[in-house]
N, C-alpha and C positions, 0 to 999 in steps of 0.2 A: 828115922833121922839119926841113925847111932852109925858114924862115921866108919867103927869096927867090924861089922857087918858088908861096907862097901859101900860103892857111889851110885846111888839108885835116884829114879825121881819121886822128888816127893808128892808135887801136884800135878794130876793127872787131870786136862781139862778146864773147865771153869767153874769156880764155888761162890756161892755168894753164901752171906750170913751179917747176924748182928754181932757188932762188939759187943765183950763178956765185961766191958769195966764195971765199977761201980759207981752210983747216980744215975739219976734220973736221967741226963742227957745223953749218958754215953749209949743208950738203947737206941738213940737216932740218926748212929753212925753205921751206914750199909756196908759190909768191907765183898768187896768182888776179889778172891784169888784164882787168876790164870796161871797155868802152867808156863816155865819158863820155856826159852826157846833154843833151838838146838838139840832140843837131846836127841838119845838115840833111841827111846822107844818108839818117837815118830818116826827114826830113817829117813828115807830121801823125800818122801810125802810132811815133811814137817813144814815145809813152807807155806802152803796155801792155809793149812791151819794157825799157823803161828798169826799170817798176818790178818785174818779175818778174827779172832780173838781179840787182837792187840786195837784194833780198828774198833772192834764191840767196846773195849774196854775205854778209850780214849774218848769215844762217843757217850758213853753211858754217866762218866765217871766226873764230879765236880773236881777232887784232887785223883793226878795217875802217880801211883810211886812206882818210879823206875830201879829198877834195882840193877846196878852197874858192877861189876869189879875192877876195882882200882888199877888192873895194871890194862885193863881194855882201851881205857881212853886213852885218846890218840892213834885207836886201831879203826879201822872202817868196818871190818867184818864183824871183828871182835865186840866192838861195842853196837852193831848192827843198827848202823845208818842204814842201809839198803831198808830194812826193816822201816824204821821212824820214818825214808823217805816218802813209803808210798802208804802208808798209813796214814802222815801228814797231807799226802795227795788227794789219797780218797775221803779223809776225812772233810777236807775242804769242800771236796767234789760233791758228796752226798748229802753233809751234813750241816755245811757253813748256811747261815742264814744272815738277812737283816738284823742287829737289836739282840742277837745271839749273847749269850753269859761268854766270859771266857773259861779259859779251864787251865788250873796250875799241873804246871809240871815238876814234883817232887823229885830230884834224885839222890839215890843216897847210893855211895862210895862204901864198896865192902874191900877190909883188908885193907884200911887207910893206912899208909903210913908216913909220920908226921911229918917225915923229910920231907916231900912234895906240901906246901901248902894247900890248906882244901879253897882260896881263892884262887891259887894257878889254877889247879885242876878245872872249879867251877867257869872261870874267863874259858878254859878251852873248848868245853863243852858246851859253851851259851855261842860263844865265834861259830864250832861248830854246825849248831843249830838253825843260827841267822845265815850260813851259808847253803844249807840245807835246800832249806826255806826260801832262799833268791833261783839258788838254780833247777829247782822241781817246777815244771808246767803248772800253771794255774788257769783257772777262770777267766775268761775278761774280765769281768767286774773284781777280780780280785789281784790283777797283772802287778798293783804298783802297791802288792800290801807288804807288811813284815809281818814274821812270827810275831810279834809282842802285839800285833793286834788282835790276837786269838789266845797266845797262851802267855801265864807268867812263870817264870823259872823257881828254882827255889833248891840249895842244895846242904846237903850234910852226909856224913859219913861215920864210918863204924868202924872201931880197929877187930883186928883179927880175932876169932873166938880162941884161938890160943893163949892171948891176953883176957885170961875171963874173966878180972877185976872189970880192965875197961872195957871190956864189950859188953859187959850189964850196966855199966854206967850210963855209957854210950845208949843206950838200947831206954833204959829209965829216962832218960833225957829227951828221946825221941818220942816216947810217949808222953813224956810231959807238953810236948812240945801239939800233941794232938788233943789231948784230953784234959788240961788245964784250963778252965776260961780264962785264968787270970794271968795268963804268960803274954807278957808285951809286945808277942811275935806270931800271934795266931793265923793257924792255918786257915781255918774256914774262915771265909770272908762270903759277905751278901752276893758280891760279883759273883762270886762262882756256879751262883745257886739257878739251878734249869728250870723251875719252875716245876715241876713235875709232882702231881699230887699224889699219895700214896697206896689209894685205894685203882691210879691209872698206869702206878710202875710196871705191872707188870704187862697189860698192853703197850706201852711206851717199849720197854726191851726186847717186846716180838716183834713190834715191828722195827728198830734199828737189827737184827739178826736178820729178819728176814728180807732187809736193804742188803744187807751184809750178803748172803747167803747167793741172790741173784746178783750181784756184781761177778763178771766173768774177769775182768782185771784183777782180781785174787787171787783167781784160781790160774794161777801156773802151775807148767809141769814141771815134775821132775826130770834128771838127765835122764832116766831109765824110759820113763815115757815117752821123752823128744826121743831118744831111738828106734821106741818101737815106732811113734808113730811116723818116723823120717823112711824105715824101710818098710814100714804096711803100705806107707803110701806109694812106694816103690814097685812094692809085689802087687798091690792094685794096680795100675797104671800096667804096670807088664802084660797080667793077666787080662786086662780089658781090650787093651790095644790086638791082642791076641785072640780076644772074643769077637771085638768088634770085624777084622779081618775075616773072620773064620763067617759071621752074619753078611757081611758085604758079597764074596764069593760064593754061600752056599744059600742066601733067600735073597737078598736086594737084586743082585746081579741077576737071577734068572725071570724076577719080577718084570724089571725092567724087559725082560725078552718076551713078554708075555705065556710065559711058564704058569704053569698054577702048583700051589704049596700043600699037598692034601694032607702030608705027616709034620706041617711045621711046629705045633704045639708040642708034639713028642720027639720029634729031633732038636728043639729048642731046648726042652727040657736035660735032655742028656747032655748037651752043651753046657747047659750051665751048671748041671752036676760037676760035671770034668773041672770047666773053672773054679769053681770053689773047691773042690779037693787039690787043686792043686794050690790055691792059696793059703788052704789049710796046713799046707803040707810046706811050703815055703817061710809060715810066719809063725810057728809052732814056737819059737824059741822067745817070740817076743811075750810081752805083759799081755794078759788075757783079754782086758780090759780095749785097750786100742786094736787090739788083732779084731774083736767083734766089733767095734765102733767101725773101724776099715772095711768090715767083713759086710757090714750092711751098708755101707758106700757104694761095694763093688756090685752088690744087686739091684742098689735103685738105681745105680748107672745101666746096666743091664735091663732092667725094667724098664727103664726110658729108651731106652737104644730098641729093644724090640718088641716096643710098644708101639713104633712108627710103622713098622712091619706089619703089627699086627692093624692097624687101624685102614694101611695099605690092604690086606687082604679080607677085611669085613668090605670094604669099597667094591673092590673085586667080586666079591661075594654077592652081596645087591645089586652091582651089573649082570652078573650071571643070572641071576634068579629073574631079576626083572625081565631079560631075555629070554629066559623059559617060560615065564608067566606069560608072557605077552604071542609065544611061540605056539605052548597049549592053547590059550584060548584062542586064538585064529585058527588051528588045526581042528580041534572040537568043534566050532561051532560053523555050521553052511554058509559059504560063502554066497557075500548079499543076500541073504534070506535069515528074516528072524525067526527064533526057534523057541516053540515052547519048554523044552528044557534048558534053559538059558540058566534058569538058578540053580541047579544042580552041576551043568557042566561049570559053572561058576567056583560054588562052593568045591568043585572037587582040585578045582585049578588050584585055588587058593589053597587049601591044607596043603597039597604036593609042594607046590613053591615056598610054604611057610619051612614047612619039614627041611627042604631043600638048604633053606639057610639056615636054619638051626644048627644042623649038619655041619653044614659047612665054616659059619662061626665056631662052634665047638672044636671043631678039627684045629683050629687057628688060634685055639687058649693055650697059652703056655700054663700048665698043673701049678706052677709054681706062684705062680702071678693069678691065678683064679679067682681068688676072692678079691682083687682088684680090677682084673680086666673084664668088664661087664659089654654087654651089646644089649643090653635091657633097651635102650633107647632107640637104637639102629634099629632093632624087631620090631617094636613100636611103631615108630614110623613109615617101615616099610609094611606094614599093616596098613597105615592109613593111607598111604598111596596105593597101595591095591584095593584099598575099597574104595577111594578117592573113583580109579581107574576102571573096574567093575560097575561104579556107580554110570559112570559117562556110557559104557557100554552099555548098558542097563536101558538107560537112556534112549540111546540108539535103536537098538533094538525094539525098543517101545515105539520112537520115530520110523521105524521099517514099519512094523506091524500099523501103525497109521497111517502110512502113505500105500501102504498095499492095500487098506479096507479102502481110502479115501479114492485109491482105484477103481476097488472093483464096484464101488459107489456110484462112481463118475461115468463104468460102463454098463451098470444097470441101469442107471437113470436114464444114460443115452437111450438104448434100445427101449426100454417103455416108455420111455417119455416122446418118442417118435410118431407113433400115433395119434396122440392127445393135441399136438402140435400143430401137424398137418392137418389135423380138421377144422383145428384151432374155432372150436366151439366157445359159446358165451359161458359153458362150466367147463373150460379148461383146466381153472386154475383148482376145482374142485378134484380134478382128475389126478391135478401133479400132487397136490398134498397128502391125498390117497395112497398113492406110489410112492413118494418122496419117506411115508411118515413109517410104510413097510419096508421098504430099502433103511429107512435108518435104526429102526428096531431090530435087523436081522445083524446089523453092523456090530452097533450097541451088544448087542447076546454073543455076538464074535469075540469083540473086544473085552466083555470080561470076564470069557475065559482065557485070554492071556492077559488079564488083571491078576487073576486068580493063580495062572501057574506062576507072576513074576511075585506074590506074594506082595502086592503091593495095599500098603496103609491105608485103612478106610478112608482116612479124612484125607487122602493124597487121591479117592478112585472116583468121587465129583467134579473134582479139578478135570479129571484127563477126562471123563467122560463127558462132561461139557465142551472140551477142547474136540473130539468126536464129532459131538452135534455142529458144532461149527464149522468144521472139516466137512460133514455132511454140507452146509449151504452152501460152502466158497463150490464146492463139487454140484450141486445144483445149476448154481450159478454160470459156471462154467460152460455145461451141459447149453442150458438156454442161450447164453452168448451167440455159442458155435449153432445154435438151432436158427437164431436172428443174426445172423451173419449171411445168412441171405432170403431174408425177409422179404425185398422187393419179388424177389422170383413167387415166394409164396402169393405175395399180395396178388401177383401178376397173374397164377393158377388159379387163385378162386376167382378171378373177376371174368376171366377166360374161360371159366368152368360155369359160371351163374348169367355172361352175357352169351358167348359165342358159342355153346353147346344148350341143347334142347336137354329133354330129363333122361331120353334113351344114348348120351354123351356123343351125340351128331349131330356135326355143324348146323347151324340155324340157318333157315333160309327168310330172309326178311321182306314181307308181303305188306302190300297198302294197307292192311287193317292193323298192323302191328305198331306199336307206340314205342318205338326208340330210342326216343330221347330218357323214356317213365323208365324201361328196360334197364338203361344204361348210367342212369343217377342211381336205382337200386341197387345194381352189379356194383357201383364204384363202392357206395356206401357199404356195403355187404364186407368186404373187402378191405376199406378203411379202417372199420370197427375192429379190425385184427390188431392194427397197429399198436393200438391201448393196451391191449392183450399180453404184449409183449415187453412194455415197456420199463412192468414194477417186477418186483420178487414179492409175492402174494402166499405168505406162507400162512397165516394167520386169516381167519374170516372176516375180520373186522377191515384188512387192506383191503378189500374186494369194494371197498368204498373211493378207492382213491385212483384217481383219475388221472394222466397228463391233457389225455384228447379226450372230447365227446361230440353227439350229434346235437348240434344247435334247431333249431325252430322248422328251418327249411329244408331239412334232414340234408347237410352237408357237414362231414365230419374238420371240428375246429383245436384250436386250445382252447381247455378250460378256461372260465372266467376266476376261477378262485384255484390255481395252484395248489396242491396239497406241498408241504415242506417233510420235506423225508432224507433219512440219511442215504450217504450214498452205497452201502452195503447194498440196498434196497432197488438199486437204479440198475434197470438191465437195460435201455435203452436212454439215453438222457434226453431231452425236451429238444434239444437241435436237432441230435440225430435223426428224433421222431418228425422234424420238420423236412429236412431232408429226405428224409425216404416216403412220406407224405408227397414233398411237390414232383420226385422222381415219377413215384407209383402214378398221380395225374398226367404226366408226360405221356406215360406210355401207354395209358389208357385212352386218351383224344384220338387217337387215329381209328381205334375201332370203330367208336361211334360215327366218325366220317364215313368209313368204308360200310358201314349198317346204312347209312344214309342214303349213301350214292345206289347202293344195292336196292335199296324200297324204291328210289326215283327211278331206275332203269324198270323194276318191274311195275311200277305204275306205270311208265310209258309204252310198254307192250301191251297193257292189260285195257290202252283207250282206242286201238284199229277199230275205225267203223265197219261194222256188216257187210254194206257192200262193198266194202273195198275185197276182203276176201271173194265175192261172189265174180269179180271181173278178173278176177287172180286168177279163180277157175275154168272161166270161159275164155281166157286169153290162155289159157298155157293146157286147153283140152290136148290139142296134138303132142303135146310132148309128155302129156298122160301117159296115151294111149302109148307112145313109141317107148315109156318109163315102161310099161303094163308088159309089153310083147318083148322088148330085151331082155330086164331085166327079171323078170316075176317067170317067164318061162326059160328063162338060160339058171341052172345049178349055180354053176360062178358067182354069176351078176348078184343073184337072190343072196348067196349068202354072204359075199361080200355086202351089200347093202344092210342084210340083217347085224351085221358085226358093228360097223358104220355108228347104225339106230342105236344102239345098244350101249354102244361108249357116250352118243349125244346124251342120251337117257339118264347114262349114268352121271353125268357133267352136271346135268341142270339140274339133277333129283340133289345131289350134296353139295350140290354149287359148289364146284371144284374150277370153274373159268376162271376165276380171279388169278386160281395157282396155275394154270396153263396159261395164262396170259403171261405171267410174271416169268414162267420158263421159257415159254414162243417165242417171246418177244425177244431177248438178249441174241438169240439163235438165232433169229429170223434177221435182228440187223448184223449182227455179227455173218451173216453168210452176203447178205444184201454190200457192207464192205468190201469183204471178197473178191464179188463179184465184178464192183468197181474200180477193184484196182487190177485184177487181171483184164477189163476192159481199156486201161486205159495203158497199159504195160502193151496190148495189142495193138493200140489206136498210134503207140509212140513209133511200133518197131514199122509198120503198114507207111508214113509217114519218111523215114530214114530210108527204106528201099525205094521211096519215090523222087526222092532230091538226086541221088545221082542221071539217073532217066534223065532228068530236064535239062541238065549240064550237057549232054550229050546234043541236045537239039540246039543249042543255040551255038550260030556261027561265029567263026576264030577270027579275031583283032588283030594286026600287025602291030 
């Protein structure tokens, strides 16, 4: 502080400490000295400090001494209103409350001199103040306040230390003025007092600093700063707009064309090296400080800018892949045919297609942006859509391989079960379970060896191998359907086979001792009895109980009296059907028994010629014996024409085949007998027309 030495600053920053007086009380007086403001050890950065100090201070402090130089007042700069303005602003701002203490404002005038009165002075500095004070923005709630509701004024002054009588006077006075209890004029007053206990001062001051600290409205720049940062912002904007252009033409633009970008990550990269060298090289001259602040502007614009690009070409990237993936596995695997190695051309699909985008993503990282630009998610996902899409194939594949066994099920069963059907025996159904139970064991041993190649889940291989067996019955079932889809023809063959063929399968000839009608109720019943046969799905031994139709008392097959109740899986024939083809099958069968009938009555009637009637047969037709005997028995010709003749009769009566020579004869024989008659009578018209002129002639001419 020795004037000789030069004009230096004396307080650097902010001090606190106790006053040195003496007494008890003067130890309870906290003194805060902040550095003043303007100097030039701050330079152009003195602002933001000066005014977050002076704001700590104001806040902190129950009295602030302003320490002024007398020829400042009435200067703006000088005596830094700018300053008190936004101090006053932000103080209000941050720190004004409800029920608030207020707080005095001490100033004292250095280098008084007594020509100016220290009440002018004081009047201009308090006008000052309350105009401050009106025209600074405020709060709402604080729009219609005055300074004097926050703070109270309070002024004195110091003459020059050149007068060093009176400036220790002065100076003694002012301390009296603090440290006296008994001066009529005391500073410290209760109002002033913040309430603030002494063991919480020092968290009370960190947290007013560190309000202070993040307040941005303090921190202005300097001029040197607003330059750099007016042309960083410049040379950013240049550089970008320059980047951006160079991205549009040399990746968007051919995107759009459906181009693919396989070097974008390292030609992105050297682009934006070039951009920042050249930024580098353009803002060299500015503060260090805003050139990096701009500098990491120009990248996360950059980082955004072909980050759209890149998220563009991971898209790209996933259609392409999906497209191969979906390309391999159709090429791989046999068309419409499932393939035991299904899991392996699978898996191999998949690692290629995985690899493929890896690739391809990676190609599409700009270096620079790496540890930002992730596709951790996109891989992911497109994982889970490939085994999403593997799964359903999977699937598929399973569903081939069942519908090929449920096949070759449906055509085994056909051909063995063909047999059993046709003879349609009372242990038919003993036959089909037999068959049906070896068809589906050999199915089952099929199927899980492509369980076993598809690597499928224990507790998932009951499921499908149950779904199998069932596939087995709907395939049963089927088979039968189409077996009793023409049932009446069968019914029609065994009854045809049991009445109208003897046991060496040649027509029956039906004689007076032969019972017909016993014949022909057996055949039908025989026959009937199929129908039942046909009508359940009898897989199980315990069905063989359950009945739609049976033979009643008078052995005529009926409906049950007690209906069994069965699902309809079970129903190969329903109860209508079975009546319908029941009263069809009777239709067709009455005529036989007619025609068995009329056949026994024609040959009983041959079978009653009395004796002699033969014997006057013989004696009346001797001569034409004899004249039989000498033509034709000694003529070659006659004999064996005759023998041919006998031979066909022979054969007629022995199979009784008259019935179907009649049924041929007959149509032929009137169909010629028409004939006949209408070229008779085509002759009888024309014989007729050649006679009417003739008679026109004979009769004589009228005038």
């Amino acid at each position: 502080m020795n004037a000789e030495v030069g004009r230096t600053q004396t307080t650097l920053g902010v001090w606190l400490g106790l006053s040195g007086g003496n007494g008890t009380d003067a130890k309870s007086i906290l003194v805060l000295d902040v550095e003043g403001t303007d100097s030039r050890e701050r330079g152009e950065d003195h602002g933001a400090f000066e005014r977050k100090t002076s704001l700590f201070s104001l806040a902190l402090s129950e009295i602030l001494i302003i320490n002024m130089w007398t020829n400042d007042v009435g200067r703006f700069e000088g005596a830094n209103y700018s300053l008190l303005k936004i101090v006053f602003e932000m103080n209000l701002r941050l720190f004004a409350s409800g029920g608030a203490s207020k707080t005095l404002l001490f100033f004292i005038f250095r280098d008084h001199n007594p020509v100016t009165p220290l009440t002018k002075i004081s009047k201009v500095i308090a006008d000052d103040m309350a105009k401050l004070w009106k025209d600074m923005p405020k709060p709402d709630q604080y729009s219609n306040s005055s300074v004097s509701d926050f703070f109270d004024f309070r002024f004195t002054s110091l003459p020059h230390k050149i007068l060093e009588d009176q400036f220790i006077e002065g100076v003694e006075k002012l301390k009296d003025t603090f440290m006296n209890p008994a001066n009529p004029e005391p500073v410290f007053s209760q109002k002033y007092k913040s309430g603030v206990p002494s063991d919480g001062f020092a968290k009370y001051a960190s947290n007013i600093w560190t309000t202070i600290q993040e307040e941005k409205d303090l921190n202005l720049p300097s001029q040197k700063q607003m330059l750099a940062t007016y042309r960083c912002s410049e040379i950013l904007n240049e550089e970008f707009n320059a980047f951006s252009s160079m991205v549009n033409s040399k990746f968007i633009e051919p995107l759009e064309n459906g181009e693919s970008l396989p070097t974008f990550g390292k030609d992105a990269s050297e682009a934006i090296q070039a951009s920042l060298e050249a930024y580098d090289k353009l803002s060299s001259r500015y503060e260090e400080e805003v050139r990096a602040m701009k500098k990491r502007e120009l990248v996360e614009k950059i980082n955004f800018l072909l980050k759209s690009v890149f998220s563009t070409l991971l898209k790209a990237a996933l259609d392409t892949c999906k497209a191969h993936f979906n390309e391999e596995l159709s090429a791989r695997l046999p068309p419409s045919e499932p393939s035991l190695k299904f899991v392996s051309i699978a898996a191999e699909v998949k690692d290629e297609t995985v690899a493929k985008f890896q690739e391809l993503a990676m190609a599409a990282v700009v270096p620079d942006f790496s540890s930002e630009w992730t596709f951790a998610k996109e891989a992911a996902k497109f994982v889970a859509e490939i085994e999403v899409r593997l799964s359903e194939e999977r699937e598929g594949q399973l569903q081939l391989f069942i519908a090929n066994l449920r096949s070759k099920m449906e055509s085994d069963l056909s051909t063995r079960l063909s047999k059993p059907c046709e003879k349609a025996e009372p242990t038919m159904w003993a036959s089909i379970r037999s068959i049906f139970n070896g068809v589906t064991e050999r199915a089952t041993g099929d199927y899980s060896e492509v369980l076993d190649a598809f690597e499928v889940e224990p507790e998932k291989r009951d499921s499908l191998v149950a779904d199998l067996a069932a596939q087995a019955e709907i395939a049963l079932k089927l088979v039968l359907n189409k077996k009793t889809s023409n049932l009446k023809r069968v019914l029609g063959r065994i009854f045809k086979q049991s009445f109208e063929l003897d046991a060496n399968d040649v027509p029956r000839r039906w004689t007076v001792g032969d019972n017909v009608s016993s014949e022909w109720a057996l055949s039908k019943l025989k026959a009937e009895k199929i129908l039942d046969l046909f009508c359940l799905l009898r897989l199980d031994e315990e069905d063989d109980e359950l009945h739609f139709f049976g033979e009643n008392s008078v052995g005529v097959v009926v409906v049950v009296d007690d209906l069994p109740v069965v699902s309809s899986e079970k129903v190969i024939i329903s109860l209508e059907q079975g009546k319908e083809i029941l009263a069809d099958f009777r239709d067709m069968a009455t005529p036989a028994f007619h025609a068995a009938i009329k056949e026994q009555e024609h040959a009983a009637a041959f079978g009653k010629t009395p004796w002699y009637f033969y014997a006057i047969i013989g004696l009346l037709g001797w001569n034409e014996a004899v004249w039989f005997i000498n033509v034709v028995l000694f003529n070659p010709v006659w004999l064996i024409f005759t023998i041919l003749v006998g031979a066909g009769l022979y054969v007629v009566w022995k199979f009784n085949l008259h019935p179907i020579i009649f049924a041929t004869v007959g149509p032929a024989m009137h169909a010629t007998s028409e004939m006949i008659q209408s070229h008779l009578q085509d002759f009888l018209q024309q014989a007729q027309a050649a006679q009417q002129p003739n008679v026109a002639a004979g009769r004589p001419k009228q005038d």
